[in-house]
GUDO-718560 format. One line per field, with one value per residue (C-alpha): residue number from 1; residue in one letter; y, x, z. Coordinates in Angstrom, 2 decimals. Example, Ala and Ser with C-alpha at 12.3 -4.5 7.8 and 13.67 -1.06 7.14 Angstrom:
seq = [1, 2];
type = [A, S];
y = [-4.50, -1.06];
x = [12.30, 13.67];
z = [7.80, 7.14];
This chain:
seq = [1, 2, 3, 4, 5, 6, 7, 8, 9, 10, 11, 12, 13, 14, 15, 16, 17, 18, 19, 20, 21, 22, 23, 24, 25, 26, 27, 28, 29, 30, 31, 32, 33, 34, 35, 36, 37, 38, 39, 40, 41, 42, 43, 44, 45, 46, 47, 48, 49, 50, 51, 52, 53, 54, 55, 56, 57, 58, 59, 60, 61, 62, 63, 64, 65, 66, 67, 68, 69, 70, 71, 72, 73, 74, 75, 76, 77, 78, 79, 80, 81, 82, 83, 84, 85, 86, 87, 88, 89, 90, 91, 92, 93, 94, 95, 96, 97, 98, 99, 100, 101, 102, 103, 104, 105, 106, 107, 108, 109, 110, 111, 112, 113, 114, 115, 116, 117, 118, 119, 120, 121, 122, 123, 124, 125, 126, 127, 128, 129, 130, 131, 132, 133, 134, 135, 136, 137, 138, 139, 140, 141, 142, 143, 144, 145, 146, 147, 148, 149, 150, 151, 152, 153, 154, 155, 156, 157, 158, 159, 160, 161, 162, 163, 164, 165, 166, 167, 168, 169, 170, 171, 172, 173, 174, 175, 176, 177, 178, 179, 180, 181, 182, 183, 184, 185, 186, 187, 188, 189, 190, 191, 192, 193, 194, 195, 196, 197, 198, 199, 200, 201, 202, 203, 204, 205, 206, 207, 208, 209, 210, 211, 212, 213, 214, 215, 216, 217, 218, 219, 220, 221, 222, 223, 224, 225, 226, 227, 228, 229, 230, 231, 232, 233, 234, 235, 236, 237, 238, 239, 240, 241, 242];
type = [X, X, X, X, X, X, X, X, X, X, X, X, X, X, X, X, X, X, X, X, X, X, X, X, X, X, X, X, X, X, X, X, X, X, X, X, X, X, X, X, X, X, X, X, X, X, X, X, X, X, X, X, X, X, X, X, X, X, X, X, X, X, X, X, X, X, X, X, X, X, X, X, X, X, X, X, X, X, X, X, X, X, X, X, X, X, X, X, X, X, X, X, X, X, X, X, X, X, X, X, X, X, X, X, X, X, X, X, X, X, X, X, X, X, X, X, X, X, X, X, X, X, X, X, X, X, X, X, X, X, X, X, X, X, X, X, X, X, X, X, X, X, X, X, X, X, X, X, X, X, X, X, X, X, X, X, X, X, X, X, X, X, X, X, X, X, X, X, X, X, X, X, X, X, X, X, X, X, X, X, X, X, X, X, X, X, X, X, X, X, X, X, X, X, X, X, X, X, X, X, X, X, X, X, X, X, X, X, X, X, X, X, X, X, X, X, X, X, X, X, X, X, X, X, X, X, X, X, X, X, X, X, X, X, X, X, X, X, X, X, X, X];
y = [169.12, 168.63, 166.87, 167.04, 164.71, 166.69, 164.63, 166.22, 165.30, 168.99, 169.49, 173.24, 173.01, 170.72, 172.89, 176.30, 174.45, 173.23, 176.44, 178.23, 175.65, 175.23, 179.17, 178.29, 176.34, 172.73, 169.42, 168.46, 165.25, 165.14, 162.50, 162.36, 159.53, 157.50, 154.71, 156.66, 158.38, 154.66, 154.13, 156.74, 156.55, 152.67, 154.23, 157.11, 158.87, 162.66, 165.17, 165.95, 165.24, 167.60, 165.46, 166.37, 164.72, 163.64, 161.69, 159.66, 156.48, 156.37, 158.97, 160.96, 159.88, 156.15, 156.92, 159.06, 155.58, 153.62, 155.60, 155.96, 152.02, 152.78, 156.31, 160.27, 162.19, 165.38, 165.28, 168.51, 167.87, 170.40, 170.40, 172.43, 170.70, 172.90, 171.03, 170.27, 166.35, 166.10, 167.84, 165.50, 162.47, 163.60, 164.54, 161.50, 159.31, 160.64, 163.88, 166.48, 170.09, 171.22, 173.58, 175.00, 175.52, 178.23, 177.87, 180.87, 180.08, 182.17, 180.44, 177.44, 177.81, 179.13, 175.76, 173.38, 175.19, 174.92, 170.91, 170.07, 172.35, 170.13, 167.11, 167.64, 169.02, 167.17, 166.46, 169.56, 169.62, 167.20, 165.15, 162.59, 159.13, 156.87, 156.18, 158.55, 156.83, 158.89, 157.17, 154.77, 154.88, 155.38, 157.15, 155.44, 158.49, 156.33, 154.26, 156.58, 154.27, 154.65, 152.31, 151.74, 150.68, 148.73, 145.21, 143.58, 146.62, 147.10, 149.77, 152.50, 153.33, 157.53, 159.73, 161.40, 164.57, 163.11, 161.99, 165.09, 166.63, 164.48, 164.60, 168.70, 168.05, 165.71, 168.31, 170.95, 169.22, 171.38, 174.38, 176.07, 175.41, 177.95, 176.89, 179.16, 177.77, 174.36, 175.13, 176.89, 174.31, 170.99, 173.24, 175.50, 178.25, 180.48, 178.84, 182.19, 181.51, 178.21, 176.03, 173.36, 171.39, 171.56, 170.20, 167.34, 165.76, 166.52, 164.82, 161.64, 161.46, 161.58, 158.85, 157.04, 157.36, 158.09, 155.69, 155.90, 159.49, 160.33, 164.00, 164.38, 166.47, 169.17, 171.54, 175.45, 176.73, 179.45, 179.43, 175.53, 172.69, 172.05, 168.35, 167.32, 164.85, 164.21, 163.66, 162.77, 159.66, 161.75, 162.68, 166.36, 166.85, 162.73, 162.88, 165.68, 167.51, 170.25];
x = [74.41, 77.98, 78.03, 80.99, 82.24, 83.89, 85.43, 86.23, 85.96, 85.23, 81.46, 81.92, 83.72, 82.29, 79.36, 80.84, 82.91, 79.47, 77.71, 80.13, 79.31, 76.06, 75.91, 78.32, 75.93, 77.08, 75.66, 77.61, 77.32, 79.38, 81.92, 83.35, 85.58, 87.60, 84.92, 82.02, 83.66, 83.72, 80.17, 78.91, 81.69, 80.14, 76.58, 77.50, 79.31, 80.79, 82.36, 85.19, 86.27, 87.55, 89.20, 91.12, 94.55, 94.36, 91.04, 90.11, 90.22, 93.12, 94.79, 93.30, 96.16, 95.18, 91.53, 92.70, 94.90, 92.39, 90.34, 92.37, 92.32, 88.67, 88.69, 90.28, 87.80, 89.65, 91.06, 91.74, 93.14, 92.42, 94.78, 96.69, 99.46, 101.58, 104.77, 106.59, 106.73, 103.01, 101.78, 104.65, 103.03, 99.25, 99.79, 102.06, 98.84, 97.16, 95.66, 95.33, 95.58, 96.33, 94.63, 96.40, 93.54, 92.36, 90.79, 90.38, 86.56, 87.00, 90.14, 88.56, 85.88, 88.21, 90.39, 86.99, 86.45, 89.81, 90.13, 86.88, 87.78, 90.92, 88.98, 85.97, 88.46, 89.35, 93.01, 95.30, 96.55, 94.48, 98.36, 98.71, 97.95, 100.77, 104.23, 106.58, 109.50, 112.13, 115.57, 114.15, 110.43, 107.84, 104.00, 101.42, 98.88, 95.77, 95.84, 97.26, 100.40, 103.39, 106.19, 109.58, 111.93, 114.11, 113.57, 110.53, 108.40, 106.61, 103.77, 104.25, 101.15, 100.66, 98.17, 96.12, 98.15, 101.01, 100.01, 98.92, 102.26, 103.95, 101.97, 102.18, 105.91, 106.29, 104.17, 107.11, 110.41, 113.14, 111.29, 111.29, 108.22, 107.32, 105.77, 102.70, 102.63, 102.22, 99.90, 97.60, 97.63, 97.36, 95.32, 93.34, 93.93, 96.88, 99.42, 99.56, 102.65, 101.90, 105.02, 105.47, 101.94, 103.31, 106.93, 105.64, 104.01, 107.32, 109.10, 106.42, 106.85, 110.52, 110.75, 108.27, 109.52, 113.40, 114.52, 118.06, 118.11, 118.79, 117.53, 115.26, 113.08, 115.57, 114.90, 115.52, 115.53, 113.13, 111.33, 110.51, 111.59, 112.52, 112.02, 115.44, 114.64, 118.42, 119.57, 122.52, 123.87, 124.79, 121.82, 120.30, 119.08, 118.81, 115.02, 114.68, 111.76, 112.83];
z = [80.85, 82.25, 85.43, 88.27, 90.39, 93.59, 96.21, 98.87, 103.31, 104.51, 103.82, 104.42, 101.29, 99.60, 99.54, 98.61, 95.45, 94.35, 94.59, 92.84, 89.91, 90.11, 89.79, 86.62, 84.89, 86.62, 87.86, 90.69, 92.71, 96.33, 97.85, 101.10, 100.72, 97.98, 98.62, 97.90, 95.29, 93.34, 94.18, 92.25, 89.56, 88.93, 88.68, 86.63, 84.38, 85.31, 82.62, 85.65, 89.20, 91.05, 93.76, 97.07, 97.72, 101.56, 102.16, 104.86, 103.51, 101.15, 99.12, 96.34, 93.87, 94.84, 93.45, 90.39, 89.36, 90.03, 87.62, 84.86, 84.52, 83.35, 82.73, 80.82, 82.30, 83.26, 87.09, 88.45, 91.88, 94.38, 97.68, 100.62, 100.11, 98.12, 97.67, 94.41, 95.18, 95.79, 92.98, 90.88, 92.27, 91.57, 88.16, 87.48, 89.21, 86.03, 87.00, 84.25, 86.58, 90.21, 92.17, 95.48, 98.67, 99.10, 95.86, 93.99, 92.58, 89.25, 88.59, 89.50, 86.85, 84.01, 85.16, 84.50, 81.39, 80.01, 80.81, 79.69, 75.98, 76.05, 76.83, 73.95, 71.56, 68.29, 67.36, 67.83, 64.54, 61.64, 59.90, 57.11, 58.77, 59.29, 61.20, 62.44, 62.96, 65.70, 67.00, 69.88, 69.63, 66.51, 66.22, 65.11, 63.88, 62.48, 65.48, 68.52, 69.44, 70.13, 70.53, 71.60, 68.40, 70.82, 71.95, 70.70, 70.12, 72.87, 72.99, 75.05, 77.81, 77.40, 78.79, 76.60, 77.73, 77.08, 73.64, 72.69, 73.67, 71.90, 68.47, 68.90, 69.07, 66.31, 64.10, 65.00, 65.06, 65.32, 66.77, 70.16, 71.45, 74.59, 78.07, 77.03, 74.00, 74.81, 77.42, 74.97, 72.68, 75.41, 77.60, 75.52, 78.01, 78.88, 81.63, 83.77, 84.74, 85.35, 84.04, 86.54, 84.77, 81.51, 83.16, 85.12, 82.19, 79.61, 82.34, 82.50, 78.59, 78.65, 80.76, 78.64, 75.24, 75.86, 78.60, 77.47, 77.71, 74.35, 74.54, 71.39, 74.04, 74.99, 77.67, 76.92, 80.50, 81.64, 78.14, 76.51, 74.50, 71.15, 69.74, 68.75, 65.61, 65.67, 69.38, 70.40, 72.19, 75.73, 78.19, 78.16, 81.25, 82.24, 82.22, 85.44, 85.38, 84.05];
């Protein structure tokens, strides 16, 4: 039985998101505050959080750090607060989806469904085990590590997201890869529209495994990326989230 974690302060709210999975098929547990949320995450394990941005104790991208130091569970953040900056900073705080309030339920549900097919999912695409190595950084496939091929090796902290992203790009080098695309493939689901997710984390990667701004992830505005195994020396698009 899947069980859900949704924090959330309104009760009103709280409620309705909970009947709307428990009529799903869901065990949900409720939190009204960051420190209650931690409580229960100590005492038990959830399958997802759904988890509100603005709290009264501390901010929901606060908790969804603290978290990740522990935990990938899927994190869908749920919010009002519809700005491009916030929903940077809560996916960038290691959440994997963002839901604008007033929540569409279904949408909700196909959301859950889609992050916890991502979650269970084996690896996107089975490769030979071994090292990729790619100007500035290398992937380690048997163990899931990468590193930076500058300095003293150092290896490089990625989301599981992130990871995935960049595995699905080293398995198609040289290839426009669509927004859809890699939303079906990350995701498991169709984007919708939805290209600002898959952005936000191509951004967090670039900055993570191309600090010098080499542009082996190049941007094709308004339809992808293509994995440059060849980049040049000059910056494509200096890392912006784009």
């Amino acid at each position: 039985m899947i069980k859900i974690l949704v924090v959330e302060d309104e009760p009103d709210l709280s409620n309705i998101i909970r009947l709307h999975l428990k009529h799903a098929g869901y065990v949900s547990t409720a939190a009204y505050s960051c420190a209650e949320a931690l409580t229960l995450l100590e005492n038990n394990t959830f399958d997802l959080i759904i988890l509100d941005v603005v709290l009264p104790d501390r901010r929901g991208t606060e908790l969804c750090a603290l978290i990740r130091e522990h935990s990938q569970c899927p994190i869908i953040f749920a919010s009002c607060q519809d700005d491009s900056q916030t929903i940077i900073h809560a996916l960038q705080s290691g959440g994997d989806d963002y839901m604008i309030k007033p929540l569409n339920y279904d949408e909700m549900l196909a959301r859950i469904e889609a992050n916890l097919r991502r979650h269970r999912a084996a690896p996107i695409q089975p490769a030979p085990l071994g090292t990729r190595e790619y100007p500035g950084f290398s992937i380690d496939t048997e163990h899931h590590c990468v590193r930076l091929t500058d300095g003293d090796g150092q290896p490089v902290s990625l989301s599981t997201i992130e990871y995935d992203l960049l595995l699905y790009f080293s398995d198609h080098p040289n290839t426009l890869l669509l927004y859809n695309e890699l939303h079906r493939h990350i995701w498991k689901a169709d984007s919708a529209g939805d290209t600002r997710t898959v952005m936000v984390h191509i951004s967090n990667l670039r900055k993570k495994i191309d600090p010098n701004h080499t542009g082996i992830i190049q941007t094709v505005r308004g339809a992808g990326y293509i994995f440059n195994t060849k980049p040049t020396t000059a910056p494509v698009n200096g890392g912006h989230l784009t």
